[in-house]
Structures are given as structure tokens and as C-alpha cells.
DSSP file (Angstrom, degrees, kcal/mol; ACC not computed):
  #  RESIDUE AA STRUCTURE BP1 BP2  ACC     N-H-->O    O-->H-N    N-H-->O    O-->H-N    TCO  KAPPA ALPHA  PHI   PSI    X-CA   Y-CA   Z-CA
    1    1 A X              0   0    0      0, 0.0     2,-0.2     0, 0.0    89,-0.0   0.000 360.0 360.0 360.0 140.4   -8.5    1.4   12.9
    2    2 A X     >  -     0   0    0      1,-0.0     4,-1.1    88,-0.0     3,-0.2  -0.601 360.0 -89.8-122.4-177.9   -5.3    1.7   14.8
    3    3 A X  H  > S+     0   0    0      1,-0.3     4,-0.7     2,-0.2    30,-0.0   0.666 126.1  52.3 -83.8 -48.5   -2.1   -0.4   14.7
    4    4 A X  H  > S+     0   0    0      2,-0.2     4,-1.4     3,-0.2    -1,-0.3   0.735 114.0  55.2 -75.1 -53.5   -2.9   -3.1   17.6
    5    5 A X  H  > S+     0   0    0     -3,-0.2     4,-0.8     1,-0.2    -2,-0.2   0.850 110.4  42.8 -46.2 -52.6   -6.6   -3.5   15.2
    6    6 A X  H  X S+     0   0    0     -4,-1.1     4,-2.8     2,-0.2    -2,-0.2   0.503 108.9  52.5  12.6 -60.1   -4.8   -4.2   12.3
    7    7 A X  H  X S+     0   0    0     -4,-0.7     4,-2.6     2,-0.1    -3,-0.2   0.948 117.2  45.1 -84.2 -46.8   -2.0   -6.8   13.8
    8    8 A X  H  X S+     0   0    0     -4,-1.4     4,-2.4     2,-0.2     5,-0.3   0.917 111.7  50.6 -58.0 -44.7   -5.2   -8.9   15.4
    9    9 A X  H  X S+     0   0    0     -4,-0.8     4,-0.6     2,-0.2    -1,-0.2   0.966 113.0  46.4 -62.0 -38.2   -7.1   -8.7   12.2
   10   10 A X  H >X S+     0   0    0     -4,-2.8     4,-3.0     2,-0.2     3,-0.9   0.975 117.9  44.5 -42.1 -59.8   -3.8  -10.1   10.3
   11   11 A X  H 3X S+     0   0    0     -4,-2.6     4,-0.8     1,-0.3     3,-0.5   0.960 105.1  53.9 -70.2 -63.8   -3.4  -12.6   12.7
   12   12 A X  H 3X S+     0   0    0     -4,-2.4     4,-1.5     1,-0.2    -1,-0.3   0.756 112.0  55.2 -32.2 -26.7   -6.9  -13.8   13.0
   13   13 A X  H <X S+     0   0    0     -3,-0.9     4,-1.5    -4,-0.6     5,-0.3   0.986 111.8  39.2 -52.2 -62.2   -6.5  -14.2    9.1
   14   14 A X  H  <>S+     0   0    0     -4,-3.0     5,-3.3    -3,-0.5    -2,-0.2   0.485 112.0  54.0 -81.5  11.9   -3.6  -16.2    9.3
   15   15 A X  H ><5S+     0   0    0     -4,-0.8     3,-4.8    -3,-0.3     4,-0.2   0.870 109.2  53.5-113.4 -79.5   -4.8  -18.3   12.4
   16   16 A X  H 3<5S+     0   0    0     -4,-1.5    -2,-0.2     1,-0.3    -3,-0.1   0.787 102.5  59.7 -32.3 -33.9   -8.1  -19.1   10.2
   17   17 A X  T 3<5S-     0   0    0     -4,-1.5    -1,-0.3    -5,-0.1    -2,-0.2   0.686 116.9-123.3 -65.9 -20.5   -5.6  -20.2    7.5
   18   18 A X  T < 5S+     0   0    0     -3,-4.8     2,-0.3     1,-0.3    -3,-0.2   0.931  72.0 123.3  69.2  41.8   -4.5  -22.7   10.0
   19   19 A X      < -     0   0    0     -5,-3.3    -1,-0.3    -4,-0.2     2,-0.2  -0.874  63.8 -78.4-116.9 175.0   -0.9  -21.3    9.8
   20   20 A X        -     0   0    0     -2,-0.3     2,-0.9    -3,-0.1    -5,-0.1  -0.428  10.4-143.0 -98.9-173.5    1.2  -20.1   12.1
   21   21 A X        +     0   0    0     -2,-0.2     2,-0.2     4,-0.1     4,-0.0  -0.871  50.0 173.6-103.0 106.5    1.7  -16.5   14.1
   22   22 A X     >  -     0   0    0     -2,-0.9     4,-1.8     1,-0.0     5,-0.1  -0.628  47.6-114.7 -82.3 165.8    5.8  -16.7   13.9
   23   23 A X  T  4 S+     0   0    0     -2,-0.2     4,-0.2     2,-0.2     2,-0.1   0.627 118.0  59.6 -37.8 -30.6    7.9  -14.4   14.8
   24   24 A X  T >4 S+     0   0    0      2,-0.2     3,-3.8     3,-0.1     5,-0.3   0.791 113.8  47.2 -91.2-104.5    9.2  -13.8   11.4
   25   25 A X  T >> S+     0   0    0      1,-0.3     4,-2.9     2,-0.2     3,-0.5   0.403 107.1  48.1  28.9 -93.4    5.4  -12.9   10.6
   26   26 A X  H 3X S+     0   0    0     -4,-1.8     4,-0.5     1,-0.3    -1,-0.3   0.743 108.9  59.0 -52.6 -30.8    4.6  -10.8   13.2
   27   27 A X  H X> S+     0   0    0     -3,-3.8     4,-1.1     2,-0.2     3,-1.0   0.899 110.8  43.9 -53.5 -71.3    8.1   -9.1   12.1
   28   28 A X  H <> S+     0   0    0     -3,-0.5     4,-2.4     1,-0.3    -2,-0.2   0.708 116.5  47.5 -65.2 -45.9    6.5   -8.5    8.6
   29   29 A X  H 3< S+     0   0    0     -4,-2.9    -1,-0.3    -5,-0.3    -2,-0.2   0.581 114.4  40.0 -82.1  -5.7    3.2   -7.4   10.0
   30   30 A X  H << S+     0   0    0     -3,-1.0     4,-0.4    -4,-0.5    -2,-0.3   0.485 118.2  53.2-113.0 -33.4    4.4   -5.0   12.5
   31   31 A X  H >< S+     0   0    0     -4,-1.1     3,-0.6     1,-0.2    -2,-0.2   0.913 111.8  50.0 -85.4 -35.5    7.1   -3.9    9.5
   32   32 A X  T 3< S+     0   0    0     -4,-2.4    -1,-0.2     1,-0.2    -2,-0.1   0.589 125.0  20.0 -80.4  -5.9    4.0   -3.5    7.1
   33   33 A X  T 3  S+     0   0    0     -4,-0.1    -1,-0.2    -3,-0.1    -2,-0.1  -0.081  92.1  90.7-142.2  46.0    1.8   -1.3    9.2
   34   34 A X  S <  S+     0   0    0     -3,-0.6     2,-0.4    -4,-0.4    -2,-0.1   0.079 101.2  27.5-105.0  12.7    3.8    0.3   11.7
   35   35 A X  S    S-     0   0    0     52,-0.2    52,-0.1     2,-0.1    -1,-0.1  -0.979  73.4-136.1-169.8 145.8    4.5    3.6    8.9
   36   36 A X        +     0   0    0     -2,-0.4     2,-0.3    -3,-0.1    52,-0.1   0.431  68.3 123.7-101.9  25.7    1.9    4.5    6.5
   37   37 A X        -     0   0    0     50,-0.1    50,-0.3    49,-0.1     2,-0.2  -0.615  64.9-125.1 -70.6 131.3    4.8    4.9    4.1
   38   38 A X        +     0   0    0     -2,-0.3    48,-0.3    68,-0.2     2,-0.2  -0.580  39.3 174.6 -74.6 167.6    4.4    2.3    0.5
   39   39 A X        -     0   0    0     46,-4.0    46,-0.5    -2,-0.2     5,-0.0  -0.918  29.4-113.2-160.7 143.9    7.3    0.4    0.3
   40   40 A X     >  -     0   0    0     -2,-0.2     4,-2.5    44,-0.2    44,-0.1   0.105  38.5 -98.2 -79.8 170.0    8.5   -2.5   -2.2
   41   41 A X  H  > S+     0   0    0     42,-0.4     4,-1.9     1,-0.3     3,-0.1   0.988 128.6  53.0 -55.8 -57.4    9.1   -6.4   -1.0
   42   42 A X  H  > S+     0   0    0      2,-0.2     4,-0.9     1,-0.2    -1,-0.3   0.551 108.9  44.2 -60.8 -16.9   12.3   -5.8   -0.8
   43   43 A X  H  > S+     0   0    0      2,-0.2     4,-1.7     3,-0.1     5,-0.3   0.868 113.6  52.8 -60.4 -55.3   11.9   -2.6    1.5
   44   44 A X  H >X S+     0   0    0     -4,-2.5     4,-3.9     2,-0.2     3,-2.1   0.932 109.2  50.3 -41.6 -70.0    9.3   -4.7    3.7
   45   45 A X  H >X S+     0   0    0     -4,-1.9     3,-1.5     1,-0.3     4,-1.2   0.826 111.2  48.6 -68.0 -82.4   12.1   -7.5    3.9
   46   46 A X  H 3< S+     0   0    0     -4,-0.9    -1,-0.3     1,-0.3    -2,-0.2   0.488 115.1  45.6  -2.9 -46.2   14.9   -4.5    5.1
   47   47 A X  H <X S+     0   0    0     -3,-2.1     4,-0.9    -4,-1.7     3,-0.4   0.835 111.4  51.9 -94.9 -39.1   12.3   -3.1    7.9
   48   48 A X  H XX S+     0   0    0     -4,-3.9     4,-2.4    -3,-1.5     3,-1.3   0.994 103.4  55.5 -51.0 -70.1   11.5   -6.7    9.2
   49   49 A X  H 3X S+     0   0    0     -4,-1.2     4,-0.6     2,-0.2    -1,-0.3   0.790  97.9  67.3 -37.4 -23.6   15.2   -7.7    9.7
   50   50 A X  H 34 S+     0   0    0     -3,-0.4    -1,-0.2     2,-0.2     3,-0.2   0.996 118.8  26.1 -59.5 -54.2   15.5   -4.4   12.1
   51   51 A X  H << S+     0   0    0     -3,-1.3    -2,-0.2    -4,-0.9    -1,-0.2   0.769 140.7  18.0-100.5 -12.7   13.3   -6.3   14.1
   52   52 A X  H ><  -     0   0    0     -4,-2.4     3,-1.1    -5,-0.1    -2,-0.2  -0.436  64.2-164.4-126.2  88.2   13.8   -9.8   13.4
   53   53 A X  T 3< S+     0   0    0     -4,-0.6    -4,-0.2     1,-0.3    -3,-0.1   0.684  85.0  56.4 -27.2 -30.0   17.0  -10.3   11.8
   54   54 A X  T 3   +     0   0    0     -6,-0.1    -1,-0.3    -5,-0.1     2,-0.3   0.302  67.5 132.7 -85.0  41.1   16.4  -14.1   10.4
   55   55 A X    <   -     0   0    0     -3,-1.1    -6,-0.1   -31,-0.1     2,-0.1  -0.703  51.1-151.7 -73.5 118.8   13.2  -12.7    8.6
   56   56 A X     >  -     0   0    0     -2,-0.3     4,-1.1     1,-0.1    -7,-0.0  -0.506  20.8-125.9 -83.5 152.5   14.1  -14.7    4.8
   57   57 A X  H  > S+     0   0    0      2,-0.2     4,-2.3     1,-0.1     5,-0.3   0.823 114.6  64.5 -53.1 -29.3   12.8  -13.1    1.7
   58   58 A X  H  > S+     0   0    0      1,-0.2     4,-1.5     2,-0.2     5,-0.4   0.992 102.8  49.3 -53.7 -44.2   11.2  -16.5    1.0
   59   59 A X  H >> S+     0   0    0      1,-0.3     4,-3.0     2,-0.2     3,-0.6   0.973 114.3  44.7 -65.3 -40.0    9.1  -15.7    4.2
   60   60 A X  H 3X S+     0   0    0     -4,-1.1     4,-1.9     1,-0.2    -1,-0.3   0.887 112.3  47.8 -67.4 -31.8    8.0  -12.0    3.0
   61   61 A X  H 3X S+     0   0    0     -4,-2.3     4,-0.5    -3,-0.4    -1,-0.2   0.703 116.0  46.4 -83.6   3.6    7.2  -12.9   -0.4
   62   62 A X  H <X S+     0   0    0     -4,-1.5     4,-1.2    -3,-0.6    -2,-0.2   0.740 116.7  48.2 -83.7 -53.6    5.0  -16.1    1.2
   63   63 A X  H  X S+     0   0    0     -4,-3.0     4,-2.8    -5,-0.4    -3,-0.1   0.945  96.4  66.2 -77.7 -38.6    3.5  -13.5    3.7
   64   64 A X  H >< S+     0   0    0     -4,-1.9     3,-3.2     2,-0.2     5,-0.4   0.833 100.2  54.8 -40.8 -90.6    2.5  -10.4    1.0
   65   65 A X  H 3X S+     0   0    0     -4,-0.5     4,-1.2     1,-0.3     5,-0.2   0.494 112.8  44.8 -11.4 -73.7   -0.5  -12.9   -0.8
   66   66 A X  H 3X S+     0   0    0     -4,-1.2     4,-0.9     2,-0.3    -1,-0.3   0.796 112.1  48.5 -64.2 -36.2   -1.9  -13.3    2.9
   67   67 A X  H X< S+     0   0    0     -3,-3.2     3,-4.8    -4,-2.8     2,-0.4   0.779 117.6  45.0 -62.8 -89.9   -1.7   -9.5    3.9
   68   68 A X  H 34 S+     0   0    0      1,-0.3    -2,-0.3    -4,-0.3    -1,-0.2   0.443 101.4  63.4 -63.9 -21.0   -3.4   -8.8    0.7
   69   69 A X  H 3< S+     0   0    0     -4,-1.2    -1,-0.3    -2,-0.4    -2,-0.2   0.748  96.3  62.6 -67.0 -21.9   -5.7  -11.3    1.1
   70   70 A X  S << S-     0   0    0     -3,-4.8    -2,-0.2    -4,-0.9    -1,-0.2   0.708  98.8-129.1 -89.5  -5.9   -6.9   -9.4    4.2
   71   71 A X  S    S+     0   0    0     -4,-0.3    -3,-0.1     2,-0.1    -1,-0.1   0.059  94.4  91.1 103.1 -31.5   -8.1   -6.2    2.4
   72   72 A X  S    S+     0   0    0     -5,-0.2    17,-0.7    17,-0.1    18,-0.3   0.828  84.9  48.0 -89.5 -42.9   -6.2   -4.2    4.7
   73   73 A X        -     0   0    0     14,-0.2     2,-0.2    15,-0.1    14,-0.2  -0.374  68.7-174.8 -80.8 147.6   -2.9   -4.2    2.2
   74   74 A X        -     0   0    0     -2,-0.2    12,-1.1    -5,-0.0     2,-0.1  -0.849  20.0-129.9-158.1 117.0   -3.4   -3.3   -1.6
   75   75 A X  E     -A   85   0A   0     -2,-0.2     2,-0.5    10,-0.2    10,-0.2  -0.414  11.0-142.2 -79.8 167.7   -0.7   -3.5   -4.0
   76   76 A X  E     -A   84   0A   0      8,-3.4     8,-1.2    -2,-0.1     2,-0.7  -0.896   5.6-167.2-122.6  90.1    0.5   -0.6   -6.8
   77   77 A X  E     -A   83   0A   0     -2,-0.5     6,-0.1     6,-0.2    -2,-0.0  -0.795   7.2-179.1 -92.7 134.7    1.5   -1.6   -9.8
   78   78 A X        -     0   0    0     -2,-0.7    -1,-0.1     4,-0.6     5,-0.1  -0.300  50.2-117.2-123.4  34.1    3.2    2.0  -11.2
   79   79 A X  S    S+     0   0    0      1,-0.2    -2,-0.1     2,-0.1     4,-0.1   0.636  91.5 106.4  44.9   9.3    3.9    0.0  -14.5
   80   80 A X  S    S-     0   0    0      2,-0.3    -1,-0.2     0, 0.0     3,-0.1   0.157  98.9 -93.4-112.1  30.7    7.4    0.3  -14.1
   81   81 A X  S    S+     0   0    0      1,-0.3     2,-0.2     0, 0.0    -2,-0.1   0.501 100.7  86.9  82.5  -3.0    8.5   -3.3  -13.0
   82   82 A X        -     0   0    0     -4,-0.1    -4,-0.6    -6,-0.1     2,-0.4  -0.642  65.7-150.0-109.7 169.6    8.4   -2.7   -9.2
   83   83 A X  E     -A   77   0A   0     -2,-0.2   -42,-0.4    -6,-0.1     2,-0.3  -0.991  11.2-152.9-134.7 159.5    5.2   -3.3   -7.5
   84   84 A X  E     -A   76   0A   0     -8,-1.2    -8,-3.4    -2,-0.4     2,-0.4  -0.898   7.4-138.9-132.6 154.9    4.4   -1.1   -4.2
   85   85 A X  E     -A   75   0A   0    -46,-0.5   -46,-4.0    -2,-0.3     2,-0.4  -0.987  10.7-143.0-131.5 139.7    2.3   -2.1   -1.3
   86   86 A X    >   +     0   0    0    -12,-1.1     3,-0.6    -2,-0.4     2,-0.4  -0.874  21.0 174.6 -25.2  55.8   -0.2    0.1    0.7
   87   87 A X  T 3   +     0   0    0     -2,-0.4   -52,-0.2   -50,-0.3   -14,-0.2  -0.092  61.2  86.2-110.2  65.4   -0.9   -0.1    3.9
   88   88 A X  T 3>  +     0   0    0     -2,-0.4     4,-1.5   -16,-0.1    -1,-0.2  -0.136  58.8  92.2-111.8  15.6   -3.1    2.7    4.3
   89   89 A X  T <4 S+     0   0    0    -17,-0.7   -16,-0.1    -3,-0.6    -2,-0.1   0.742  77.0  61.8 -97.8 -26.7   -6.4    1.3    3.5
   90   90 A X  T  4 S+     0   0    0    -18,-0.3    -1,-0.2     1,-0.1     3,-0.2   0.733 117.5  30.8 -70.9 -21.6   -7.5    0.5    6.7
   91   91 A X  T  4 S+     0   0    0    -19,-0.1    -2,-0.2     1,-0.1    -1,-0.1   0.557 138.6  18.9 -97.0 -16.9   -7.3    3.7    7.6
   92   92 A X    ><  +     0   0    0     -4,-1.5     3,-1.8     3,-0.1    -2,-0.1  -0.385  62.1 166.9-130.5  49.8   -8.2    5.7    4.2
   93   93 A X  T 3  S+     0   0    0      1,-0.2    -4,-0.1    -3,-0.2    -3,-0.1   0.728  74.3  51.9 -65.1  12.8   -9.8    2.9    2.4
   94   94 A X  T 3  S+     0   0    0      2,-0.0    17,-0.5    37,-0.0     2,-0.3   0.303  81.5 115.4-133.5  40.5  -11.2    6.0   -0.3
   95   95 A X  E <   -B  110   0B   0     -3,-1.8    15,-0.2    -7,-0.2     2,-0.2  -0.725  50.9-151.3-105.0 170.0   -7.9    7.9   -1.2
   96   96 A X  E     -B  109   0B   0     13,-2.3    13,-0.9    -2,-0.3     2,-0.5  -0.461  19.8-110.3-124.6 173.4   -6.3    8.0   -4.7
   97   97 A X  E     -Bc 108 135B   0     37,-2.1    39,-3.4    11,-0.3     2,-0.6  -0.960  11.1-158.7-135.6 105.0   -2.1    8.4   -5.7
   98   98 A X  E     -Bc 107 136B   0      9,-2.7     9,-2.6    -2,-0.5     2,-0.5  -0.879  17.0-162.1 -66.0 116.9   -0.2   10.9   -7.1
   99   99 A X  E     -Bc 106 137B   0     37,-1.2    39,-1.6    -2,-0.6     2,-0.8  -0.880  16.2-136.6-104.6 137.1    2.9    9.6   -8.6
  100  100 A X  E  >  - c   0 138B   0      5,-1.7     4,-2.9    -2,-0.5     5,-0.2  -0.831   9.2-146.9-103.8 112.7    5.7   11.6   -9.4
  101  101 A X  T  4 S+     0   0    0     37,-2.6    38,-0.2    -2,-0.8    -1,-0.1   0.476  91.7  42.6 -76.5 -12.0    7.0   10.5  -12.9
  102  102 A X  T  4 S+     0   0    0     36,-0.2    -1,-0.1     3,-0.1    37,-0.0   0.862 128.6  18.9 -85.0 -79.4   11.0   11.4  -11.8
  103  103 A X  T  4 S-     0   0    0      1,-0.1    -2,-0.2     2,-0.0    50,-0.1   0.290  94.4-125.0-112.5   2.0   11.5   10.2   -8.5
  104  104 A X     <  +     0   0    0     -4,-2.9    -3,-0.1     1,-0.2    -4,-0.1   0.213  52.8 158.2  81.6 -31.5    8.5    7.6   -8.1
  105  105 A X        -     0   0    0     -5,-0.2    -5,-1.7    -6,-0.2     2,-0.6  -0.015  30.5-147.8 -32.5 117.5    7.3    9.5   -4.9
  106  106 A X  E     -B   99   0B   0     -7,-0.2     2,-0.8   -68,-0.1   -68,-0.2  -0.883  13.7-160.2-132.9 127.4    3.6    8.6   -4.4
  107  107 A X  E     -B   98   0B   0     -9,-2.6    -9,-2.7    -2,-0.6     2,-0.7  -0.682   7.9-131.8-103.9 126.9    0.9   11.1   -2.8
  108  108 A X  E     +B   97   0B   0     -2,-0.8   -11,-0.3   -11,-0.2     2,-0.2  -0.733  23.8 139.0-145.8 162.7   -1.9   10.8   -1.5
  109  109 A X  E     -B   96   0B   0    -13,-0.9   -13,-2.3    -2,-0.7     2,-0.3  -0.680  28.5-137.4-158.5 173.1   -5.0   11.7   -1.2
  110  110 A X  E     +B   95   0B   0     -2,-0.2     2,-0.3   -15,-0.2   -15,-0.1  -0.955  13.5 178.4-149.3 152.5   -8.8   12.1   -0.9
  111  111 A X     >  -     0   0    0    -17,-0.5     4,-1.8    -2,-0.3     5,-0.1  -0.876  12.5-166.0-144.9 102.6  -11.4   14.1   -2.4
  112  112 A X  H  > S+     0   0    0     -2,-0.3     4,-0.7     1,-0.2    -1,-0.1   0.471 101.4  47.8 -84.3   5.9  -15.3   14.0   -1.7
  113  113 A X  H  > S+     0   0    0      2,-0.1     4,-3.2     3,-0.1     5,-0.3   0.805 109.6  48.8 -89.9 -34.7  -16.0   15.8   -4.5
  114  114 A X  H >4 S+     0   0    0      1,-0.2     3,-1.7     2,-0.2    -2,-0.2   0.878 121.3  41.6 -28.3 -68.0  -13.7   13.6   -6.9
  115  115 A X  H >X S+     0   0    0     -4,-1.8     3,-2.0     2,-0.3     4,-0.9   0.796 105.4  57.9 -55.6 -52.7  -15.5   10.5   -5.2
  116  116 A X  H 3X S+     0   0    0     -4,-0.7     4,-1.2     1,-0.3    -1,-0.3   0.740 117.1  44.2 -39.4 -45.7  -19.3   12.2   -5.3
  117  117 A X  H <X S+     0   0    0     -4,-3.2     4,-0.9    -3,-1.7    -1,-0.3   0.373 101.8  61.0 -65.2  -5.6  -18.2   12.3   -9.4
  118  118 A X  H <4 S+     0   0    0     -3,-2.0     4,-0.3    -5,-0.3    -2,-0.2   0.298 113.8  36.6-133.5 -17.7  -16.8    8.9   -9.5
  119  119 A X  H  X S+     0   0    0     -4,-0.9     4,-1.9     3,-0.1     5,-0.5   0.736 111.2  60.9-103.6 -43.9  -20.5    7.6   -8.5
  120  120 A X  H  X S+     0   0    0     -4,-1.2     4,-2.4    -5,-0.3     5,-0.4   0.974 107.5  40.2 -42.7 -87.5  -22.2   10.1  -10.4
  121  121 A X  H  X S+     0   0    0     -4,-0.9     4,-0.8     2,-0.2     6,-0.2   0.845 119.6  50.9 -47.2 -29.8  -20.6    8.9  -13.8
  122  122 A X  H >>>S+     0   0    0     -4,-0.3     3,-7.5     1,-0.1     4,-1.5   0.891 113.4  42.9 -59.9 -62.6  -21.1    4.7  -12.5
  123  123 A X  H ><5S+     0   0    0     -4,-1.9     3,-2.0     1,-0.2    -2,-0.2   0.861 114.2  52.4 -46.6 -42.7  -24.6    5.0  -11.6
  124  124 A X  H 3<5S+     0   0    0     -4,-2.4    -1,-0.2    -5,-0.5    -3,-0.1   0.860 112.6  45.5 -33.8 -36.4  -25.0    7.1  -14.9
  125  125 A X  H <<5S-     0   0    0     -3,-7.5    -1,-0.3    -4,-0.8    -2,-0.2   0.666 126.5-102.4 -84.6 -14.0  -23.4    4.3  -16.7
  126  126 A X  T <<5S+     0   0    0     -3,-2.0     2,-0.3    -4,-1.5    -3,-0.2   0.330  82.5 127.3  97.8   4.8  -25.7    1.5  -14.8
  127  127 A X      < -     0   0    0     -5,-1.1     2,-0.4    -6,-0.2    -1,-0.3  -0.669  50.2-161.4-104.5 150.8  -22.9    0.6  -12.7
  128  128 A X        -     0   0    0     -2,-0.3     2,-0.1    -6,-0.1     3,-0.1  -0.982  39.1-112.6-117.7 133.9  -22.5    0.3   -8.8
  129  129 A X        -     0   0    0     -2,-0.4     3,-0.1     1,-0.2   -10,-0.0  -0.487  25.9-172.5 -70.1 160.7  -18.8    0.4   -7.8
  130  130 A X  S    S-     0   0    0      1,-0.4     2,-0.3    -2,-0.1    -1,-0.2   0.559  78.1 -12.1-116.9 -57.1  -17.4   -2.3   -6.6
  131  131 A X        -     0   0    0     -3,-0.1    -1,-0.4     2,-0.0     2,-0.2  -0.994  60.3-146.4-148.6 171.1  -14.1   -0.4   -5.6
  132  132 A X        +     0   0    0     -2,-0.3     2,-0.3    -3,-0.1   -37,-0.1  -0.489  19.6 170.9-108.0 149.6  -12.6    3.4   -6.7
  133  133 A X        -     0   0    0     -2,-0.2     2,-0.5   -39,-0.1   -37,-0.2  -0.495  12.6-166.5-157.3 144.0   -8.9    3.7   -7.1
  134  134 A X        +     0   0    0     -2,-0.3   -37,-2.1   -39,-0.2     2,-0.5  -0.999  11.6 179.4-110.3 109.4   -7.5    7.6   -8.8
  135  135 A X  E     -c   97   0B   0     -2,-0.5     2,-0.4   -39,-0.2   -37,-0.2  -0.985   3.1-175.7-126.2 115.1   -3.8    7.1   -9.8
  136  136 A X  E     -c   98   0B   0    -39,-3.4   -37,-1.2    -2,-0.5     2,-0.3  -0.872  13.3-157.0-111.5 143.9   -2.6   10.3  -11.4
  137  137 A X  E     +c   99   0B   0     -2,-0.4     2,-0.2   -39,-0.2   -37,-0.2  -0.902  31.9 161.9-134.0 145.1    1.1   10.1  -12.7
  138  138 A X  E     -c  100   0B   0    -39,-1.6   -37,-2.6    -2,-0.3     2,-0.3  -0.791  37.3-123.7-154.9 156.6    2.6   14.1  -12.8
  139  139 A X        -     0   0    0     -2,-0.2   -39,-0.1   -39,-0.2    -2,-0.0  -0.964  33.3-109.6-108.3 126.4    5.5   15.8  -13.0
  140  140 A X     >  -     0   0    0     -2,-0.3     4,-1.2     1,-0.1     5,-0.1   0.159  19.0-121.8 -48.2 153.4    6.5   18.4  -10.4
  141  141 A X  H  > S+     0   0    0      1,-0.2     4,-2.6     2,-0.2     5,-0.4   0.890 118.6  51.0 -46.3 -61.2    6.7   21.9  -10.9
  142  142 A X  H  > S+     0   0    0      2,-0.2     4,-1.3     1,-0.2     5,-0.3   0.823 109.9  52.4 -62.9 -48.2   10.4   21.7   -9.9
  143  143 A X  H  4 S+     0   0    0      3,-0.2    -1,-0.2     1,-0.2    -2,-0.2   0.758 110.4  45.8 -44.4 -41.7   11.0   18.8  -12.6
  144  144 A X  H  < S+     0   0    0     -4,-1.2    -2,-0.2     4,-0.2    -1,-0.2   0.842 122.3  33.9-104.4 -26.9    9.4   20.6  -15.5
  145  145 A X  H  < S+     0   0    0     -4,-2.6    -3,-0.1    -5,-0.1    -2,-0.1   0.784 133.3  26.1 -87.6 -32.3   11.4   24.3  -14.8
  146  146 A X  S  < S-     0   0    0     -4,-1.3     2,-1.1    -5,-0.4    -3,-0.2   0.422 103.1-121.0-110.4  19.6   14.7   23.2  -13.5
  147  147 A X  S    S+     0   0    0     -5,-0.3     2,-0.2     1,-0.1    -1,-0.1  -0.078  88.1  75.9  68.0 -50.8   15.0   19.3  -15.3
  148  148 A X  S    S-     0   0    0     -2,-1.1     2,-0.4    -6,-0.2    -2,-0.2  -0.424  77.2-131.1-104.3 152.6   15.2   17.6  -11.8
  149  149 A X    >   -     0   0    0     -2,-0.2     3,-2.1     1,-0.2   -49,-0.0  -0.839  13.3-140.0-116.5 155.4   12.7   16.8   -9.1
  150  150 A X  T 3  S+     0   0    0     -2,-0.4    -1,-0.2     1,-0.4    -2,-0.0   0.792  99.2  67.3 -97.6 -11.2   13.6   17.8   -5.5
  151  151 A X  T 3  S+     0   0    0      2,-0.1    -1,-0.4    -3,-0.1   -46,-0.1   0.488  77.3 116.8 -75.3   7.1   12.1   14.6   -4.0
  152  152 A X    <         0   0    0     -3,-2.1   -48,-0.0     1,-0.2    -4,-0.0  -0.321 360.0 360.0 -54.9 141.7   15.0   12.3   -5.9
  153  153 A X              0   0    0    -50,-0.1    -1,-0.2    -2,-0.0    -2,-0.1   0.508 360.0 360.0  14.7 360.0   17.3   10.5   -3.7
């Protein structure tokens, strides 16, 4: 699904919602799957203003629910008080997150054997998934010989 698939599906969401396609909006959605980078509300908000400067926080935390309502968006809660949003799922909807326990830094990735196990042990259990998610939290190599990790700041 490419970028231009994505921004139609949003909008047809929010058009079904009976709200409207603003500017600020379109700002948010273009700022939330234009880079397949996660990024916090407050990041989202940062990258929206670039391109439409009155973009409010009120309107970005108003708009997250409804991306996430479309499947295409998935939020991360990394337990530490922040939450991080996803917008890789339309395009990788069966990869899993590395987190890197210094700098936050989250990688990621996909594995058909991981997944090939990950059905093996439901159906074993009686279960059909309903959804997958692999969140490994690590510390780098670099982290654990020299105390610092070279993806900080």
C-alpha cells in the first residue's frame, strides 16, 4: 500500500465519520505516513506544523483515536510513560520491535520462522490469533562494553 492508498483510506474513514477532511488533518495524515519512522504526539504535532503551521495539539490528540481507528496506525506503549505510534502496518502489518533499553530506538523487524512458531504454539494451545505483536526490549552491544549506546542523542 503506498502513501496516496493510505491518505484515501484515512480520509474515507474520516468522511464515513461525517467529519471533516481539513487542512490541519490532512497535515497530520500526510505528517503520520509520509516516513515510516515511530514518533510520539508531540513529534506528529512538530512534523504537521512544517506543513501546516496552525495545526493545534488539541487537533492531533483528537485526530490519533481516528488514525488508530483505521488499523493502519498502532500505538507502542514501551512502558515508560510516552506512547509511540506506528505507521508501518500498512505496509508490514507482521513485524515485531526491538527496543533499545538506553536510547529508546525501536527496530524492526520480521521473521517467518518467528511467526510459523507463533501459530504453532496458538493452535497447540486451541487458539487462533487474532493479532501477533514481538516486542523485545535489549541492550546494545556498545551499551553493555562501553556504558553508553551510540544511538543516544
Amino acid at each position: 500500500m503506498d502513501s496516496k492508498e493510505i491518505r484515501d483510506q484515512v480520509v474515507e474513514h474520516l468522511r464515513k465519520k461525517g467529519l471533516r477532511v481539513t487542512k490541519e488533518r490532512t497535515a497530520i495524515i500526510e505528517a503520520a505516513f509520509g516516513s515510516s519512522r515511530h514518533f510520539t504526539a508531540e513529534e506528529l504535532l512538530e512534523e504537521a506544523r512544517k506543513l501546516v503551521p496552525s495545526v493545534s495539539r488539541a487537533t492531533v490528540y483528537r485526530t490519533l483515536p481516528l488514525l488508530l481507528e483505521t488499523g493502519l496506525l498502532h500505538r507502542l506503549d514501551l512502558d515508560r510513560g510516552e506512547r509511540y505510534y506506528d505507521p508501518n502496518y500498512a505496509t508490514h502489518p507482521e513485524h515485531n520491535h526491538l527496543i533499545c533499553l538506553d536510547c529508546n530506538k525501536i527496530f524492526e523487524f520480521e521473521d517467518n520462522h518467528l511467526e510459523a512458531r507463533e501459530n504453532e504454539i496458538t493452535r497447540a494451545l486451541g487458539f487462533a490469533p487474532a493479532t501477533k505483536h514481538v516486542r523485545i526490549e535489549a541492550t546494545c552491544q556498545r551499551l553493555r562494553e562501553l556504558g553508553f549506546c551510540q544511538n543516544r542523542g
